[in-house]
C-alpha positions as CSV (number, residue, x, y, z in Angstrom):
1,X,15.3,-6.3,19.6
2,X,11.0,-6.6,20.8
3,X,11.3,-5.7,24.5
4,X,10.3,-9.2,26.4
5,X,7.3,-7.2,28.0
6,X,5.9,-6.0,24.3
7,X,6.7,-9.3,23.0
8,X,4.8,-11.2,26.1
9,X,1.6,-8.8,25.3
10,X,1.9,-9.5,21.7
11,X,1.6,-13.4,22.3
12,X,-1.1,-13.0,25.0
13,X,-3.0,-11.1,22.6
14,X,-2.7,-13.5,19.4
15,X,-3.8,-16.7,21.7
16,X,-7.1,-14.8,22.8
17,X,-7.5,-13.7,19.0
18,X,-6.8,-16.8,17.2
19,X,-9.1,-18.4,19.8
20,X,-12.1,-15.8,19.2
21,X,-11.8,-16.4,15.5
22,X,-11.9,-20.0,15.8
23,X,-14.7,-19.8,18.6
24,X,-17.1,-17.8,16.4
25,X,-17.2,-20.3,13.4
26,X,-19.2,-23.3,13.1
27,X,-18.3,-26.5,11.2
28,X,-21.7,-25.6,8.8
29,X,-19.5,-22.7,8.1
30,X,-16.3,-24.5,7.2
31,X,-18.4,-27.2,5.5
32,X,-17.5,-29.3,8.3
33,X,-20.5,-32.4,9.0
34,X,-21.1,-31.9,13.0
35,X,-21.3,-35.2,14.3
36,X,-22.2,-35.5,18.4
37,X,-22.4,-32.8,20.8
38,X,-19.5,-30.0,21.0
39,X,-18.3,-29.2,24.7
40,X,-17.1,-25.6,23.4
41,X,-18.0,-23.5,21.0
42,X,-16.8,-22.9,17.5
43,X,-14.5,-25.1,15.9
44,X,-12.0,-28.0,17.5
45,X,-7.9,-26.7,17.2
46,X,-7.8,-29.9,15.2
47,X,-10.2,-28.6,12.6
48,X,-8.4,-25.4,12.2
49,X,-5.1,-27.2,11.8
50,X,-7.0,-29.7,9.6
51,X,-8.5,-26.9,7.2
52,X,-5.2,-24.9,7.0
53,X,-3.1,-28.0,6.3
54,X,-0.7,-28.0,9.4
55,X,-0.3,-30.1,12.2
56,X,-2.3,-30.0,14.8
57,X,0.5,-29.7,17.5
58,X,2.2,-26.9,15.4
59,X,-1.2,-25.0,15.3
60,X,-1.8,-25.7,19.2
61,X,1.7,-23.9,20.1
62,X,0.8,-21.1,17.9
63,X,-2.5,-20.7,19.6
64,X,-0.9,-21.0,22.6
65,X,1.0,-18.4,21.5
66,X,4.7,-20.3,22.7
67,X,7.5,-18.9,20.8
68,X,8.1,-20.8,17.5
69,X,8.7,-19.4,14.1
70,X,5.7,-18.9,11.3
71,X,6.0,-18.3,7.9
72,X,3.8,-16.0,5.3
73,X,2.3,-19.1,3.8
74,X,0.7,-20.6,7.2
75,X,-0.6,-17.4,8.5
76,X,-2.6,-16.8,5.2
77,X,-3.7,-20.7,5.1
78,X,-4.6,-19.8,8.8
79,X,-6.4,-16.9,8.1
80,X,-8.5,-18.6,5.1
81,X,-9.5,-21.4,7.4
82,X,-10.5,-19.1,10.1
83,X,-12.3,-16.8,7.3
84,X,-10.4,-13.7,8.6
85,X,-11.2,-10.3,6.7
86,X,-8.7,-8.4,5.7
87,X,-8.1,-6.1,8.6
88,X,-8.1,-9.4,10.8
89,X,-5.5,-11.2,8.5
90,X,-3.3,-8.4,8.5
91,X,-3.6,-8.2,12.6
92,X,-2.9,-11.9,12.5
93,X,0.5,-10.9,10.7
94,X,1.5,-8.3,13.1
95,X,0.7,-10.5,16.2
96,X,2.8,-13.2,14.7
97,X,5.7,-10.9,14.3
98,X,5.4,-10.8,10.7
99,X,4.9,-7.7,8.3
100,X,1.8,-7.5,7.1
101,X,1.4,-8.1,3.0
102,X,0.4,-5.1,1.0
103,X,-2.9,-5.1,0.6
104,X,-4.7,-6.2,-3.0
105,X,-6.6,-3.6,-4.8
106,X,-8.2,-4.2,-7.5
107,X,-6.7,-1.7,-10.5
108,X,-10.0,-1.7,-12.0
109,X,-11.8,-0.4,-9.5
110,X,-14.0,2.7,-10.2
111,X,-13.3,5.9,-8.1
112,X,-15.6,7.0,-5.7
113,X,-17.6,10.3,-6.4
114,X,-16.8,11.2,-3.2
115,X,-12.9,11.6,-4.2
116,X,-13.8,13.1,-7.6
117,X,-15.6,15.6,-5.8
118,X,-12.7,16.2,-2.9
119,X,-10.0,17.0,-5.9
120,X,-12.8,19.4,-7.6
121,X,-13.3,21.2,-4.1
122,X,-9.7,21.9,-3.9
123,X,-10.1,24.2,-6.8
124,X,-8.5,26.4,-7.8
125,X,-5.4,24.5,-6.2
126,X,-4.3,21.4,-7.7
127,X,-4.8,17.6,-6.4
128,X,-4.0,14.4,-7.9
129,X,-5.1,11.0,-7.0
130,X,-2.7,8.3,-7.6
131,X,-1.7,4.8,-7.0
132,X,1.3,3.0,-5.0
133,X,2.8,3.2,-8.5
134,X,2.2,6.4,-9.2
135,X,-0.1,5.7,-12.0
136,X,-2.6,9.1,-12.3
137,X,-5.9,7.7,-11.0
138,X,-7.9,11.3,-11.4
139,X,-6.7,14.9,-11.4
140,X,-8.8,18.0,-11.4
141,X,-8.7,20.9,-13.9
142,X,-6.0,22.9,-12.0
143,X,-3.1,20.2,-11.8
144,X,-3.8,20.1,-16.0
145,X,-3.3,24.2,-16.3
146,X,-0.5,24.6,-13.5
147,X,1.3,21.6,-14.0
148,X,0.4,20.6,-17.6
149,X,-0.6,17.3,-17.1
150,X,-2.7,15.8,-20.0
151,X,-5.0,12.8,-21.3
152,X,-2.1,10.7,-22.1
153,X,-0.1,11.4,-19.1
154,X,-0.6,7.8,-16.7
155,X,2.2,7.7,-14.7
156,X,3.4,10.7,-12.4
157,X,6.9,9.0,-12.9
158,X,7.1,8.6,-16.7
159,X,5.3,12.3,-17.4
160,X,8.2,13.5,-14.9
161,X,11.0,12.3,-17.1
162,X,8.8,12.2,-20.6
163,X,6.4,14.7,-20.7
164,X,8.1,18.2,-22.0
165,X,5.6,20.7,-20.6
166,X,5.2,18.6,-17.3
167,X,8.9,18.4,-17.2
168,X,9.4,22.0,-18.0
169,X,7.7,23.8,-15.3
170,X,9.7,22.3,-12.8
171,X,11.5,25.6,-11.5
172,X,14.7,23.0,-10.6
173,X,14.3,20.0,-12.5
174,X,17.7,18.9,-12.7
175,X,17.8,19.1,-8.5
176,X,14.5,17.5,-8.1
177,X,14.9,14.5,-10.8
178,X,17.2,12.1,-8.4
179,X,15.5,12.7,-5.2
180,X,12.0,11.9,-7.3
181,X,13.8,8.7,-8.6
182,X,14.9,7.7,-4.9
183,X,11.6,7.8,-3.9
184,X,9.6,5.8,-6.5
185,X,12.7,3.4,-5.2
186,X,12.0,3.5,-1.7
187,X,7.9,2.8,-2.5
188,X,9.2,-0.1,-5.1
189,X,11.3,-1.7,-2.4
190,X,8.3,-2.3,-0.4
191,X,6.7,-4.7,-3.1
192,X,9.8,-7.0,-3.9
193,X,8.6,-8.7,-6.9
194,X,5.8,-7.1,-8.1
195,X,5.5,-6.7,-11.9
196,X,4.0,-3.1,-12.3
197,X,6.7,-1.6,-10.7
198,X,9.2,-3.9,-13.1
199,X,7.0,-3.0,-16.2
200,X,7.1,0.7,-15.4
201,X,11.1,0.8,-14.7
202,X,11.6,-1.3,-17.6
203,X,9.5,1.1,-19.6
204,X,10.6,4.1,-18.6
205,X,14.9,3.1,-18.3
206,X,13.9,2.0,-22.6
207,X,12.8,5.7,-23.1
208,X,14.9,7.7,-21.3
209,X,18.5,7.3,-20.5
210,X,18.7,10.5,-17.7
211,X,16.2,8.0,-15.7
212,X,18.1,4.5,-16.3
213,X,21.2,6.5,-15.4
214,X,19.9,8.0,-12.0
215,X,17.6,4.6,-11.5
216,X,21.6,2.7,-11.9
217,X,22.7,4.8,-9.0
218,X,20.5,2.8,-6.6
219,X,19.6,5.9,-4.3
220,X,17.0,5.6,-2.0
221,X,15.1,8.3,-0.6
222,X,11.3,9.0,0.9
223,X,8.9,11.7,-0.5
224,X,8.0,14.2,2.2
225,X,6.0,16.9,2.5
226,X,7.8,19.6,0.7
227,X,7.5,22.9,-1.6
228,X,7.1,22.2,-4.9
229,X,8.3,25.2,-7.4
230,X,6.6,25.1,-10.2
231,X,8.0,28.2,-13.6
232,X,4.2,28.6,-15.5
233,X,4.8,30.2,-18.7
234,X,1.7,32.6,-18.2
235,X,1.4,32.5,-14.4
236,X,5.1,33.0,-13.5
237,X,6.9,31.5,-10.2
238,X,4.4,29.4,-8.5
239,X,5.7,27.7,-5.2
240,X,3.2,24.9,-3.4
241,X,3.4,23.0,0.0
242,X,2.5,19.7,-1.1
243,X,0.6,17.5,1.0
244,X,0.4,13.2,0.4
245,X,-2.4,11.4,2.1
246,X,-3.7,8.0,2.6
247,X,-7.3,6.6,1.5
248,X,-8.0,4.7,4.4
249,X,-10.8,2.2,2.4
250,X,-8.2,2.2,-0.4
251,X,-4.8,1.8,1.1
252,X,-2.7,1.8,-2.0
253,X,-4.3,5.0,-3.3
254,X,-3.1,8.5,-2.4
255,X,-4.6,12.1,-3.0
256,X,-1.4,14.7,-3.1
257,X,-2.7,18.2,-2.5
258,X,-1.0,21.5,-3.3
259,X,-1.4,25.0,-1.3
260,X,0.0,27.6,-3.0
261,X,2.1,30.1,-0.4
262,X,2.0,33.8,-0.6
């Protein structure tokens, strides 16, 4: 339970927010028509309440910041009648007690140079930039030699359970395979709903039955940071500390970087 100190802060600090977002609007910026002379600045509670489509007494308690219950729905038609960014809708979320939404990206957007050229100068180590789904966004030249990833190979998942070579130079397959599917649970869990992670399961369950057998198990685990063994046919035992980072501009990408040990 939210310690009654935190949770005091955290409604002191969503009235003086909600109010500074509504203050720094005008009604030319709402498409409001200004009619007469405003005593404050910004817009009127009952033009916020008006825009969002709740009631004005409703809104007024929530700006107030008095203890009453808010749903997903009326924090996003808050947020798009206060024209809150992103980073301001999902602190409007949190102040409200609410887990923020994931964030949308948009699948087709192109990768930044500056990422391509991060994953090339981490050569002759491999890196891989993925996707909340795992989907293989960009890989250098080493993750294709060491780990033999290749053109077709989209999905981190799929080439784990599909892909013979990728498969095959895992050192302990058979050990890693559940704990891998626990984890692609875990980060499905976290987008109830969404029909990537459906399409890939579906997918995948359809073309192998080792994965729909360990997905019907319904283990959940988290990746870590961990030492992944890797049996090259040419290069021998390979062992890597693998590291999993977050693009900050890009929230549901993620470069994983591997340092071999001695």
């Amino acid at each position: 339970m939210e310690p009654t100190s935190t949770r005091d802060d955290r409604r002191s600090q969503l009235r003086d927010f909600l109010r500074t977002r509504r203050e720094r609007l005008t009604p030319q910026d709402v498409g409001i028509v200004d009619v007469g002379r405003r005593r404050t600045p910004g817009l009127r509670r009952e033009e916020v309440a008006s825009l969002a489509g709740v009631g004005l007494s409703w809104y007024t308690w929530l700006e107030q910041g008095r203890d009453i219950k808010v749903s997903a729905d009326v924090l996003d038609a808050i947020s798009r009648a206060l024209r809150l960014a992103e980073p301001e809708r999902t602190h409007l979320y949190l102040l409200a007690g609410l887990n923020p939404p994931p964030v949308a990206t948009d699948r087709q957007t192109a990768i930044p140079p500056e990422l391509r050229n991060l994953l090339d100068a981490w050569l002759p180590r491999p890196a891989i930039l993925r996707d909340i789904y795992w989907n293989v966004l960009a890989v250098n030249d080493a993750t294709r030699t060491v780990f033999g990833l290749g053109d077709d190979d989209r999905n981190c998942l799929v080439a784990f359970f599909t892909n013979e070579r990728y498969r095959g130079v895992h050192a302990s397959w058979a050990t890693a395979a559940p704990a891998v599917v626990a984890a692609f649970r875990a980060d499905a869990a976290h987008f109830p709903g969404d029909p990537e992670f459906g399409r890939i399961i579906d997918d995948l369950r359809s073309r192998s039955p080792e994965f729909a057998a360990m997905w019907a198990r319904h283990d959940v685990g988290v990746a870590s940071q961990s030492v992944k063994a890797v049996r090259h046919p040419e290069l021998g035992d390979l062992y890597f500390d693998t590291t999993t980072m977050r693009i900050v501009d890009q929230p549901q990408w993620f470069v994983e970087m591997y340092n071999p040990r001695p």
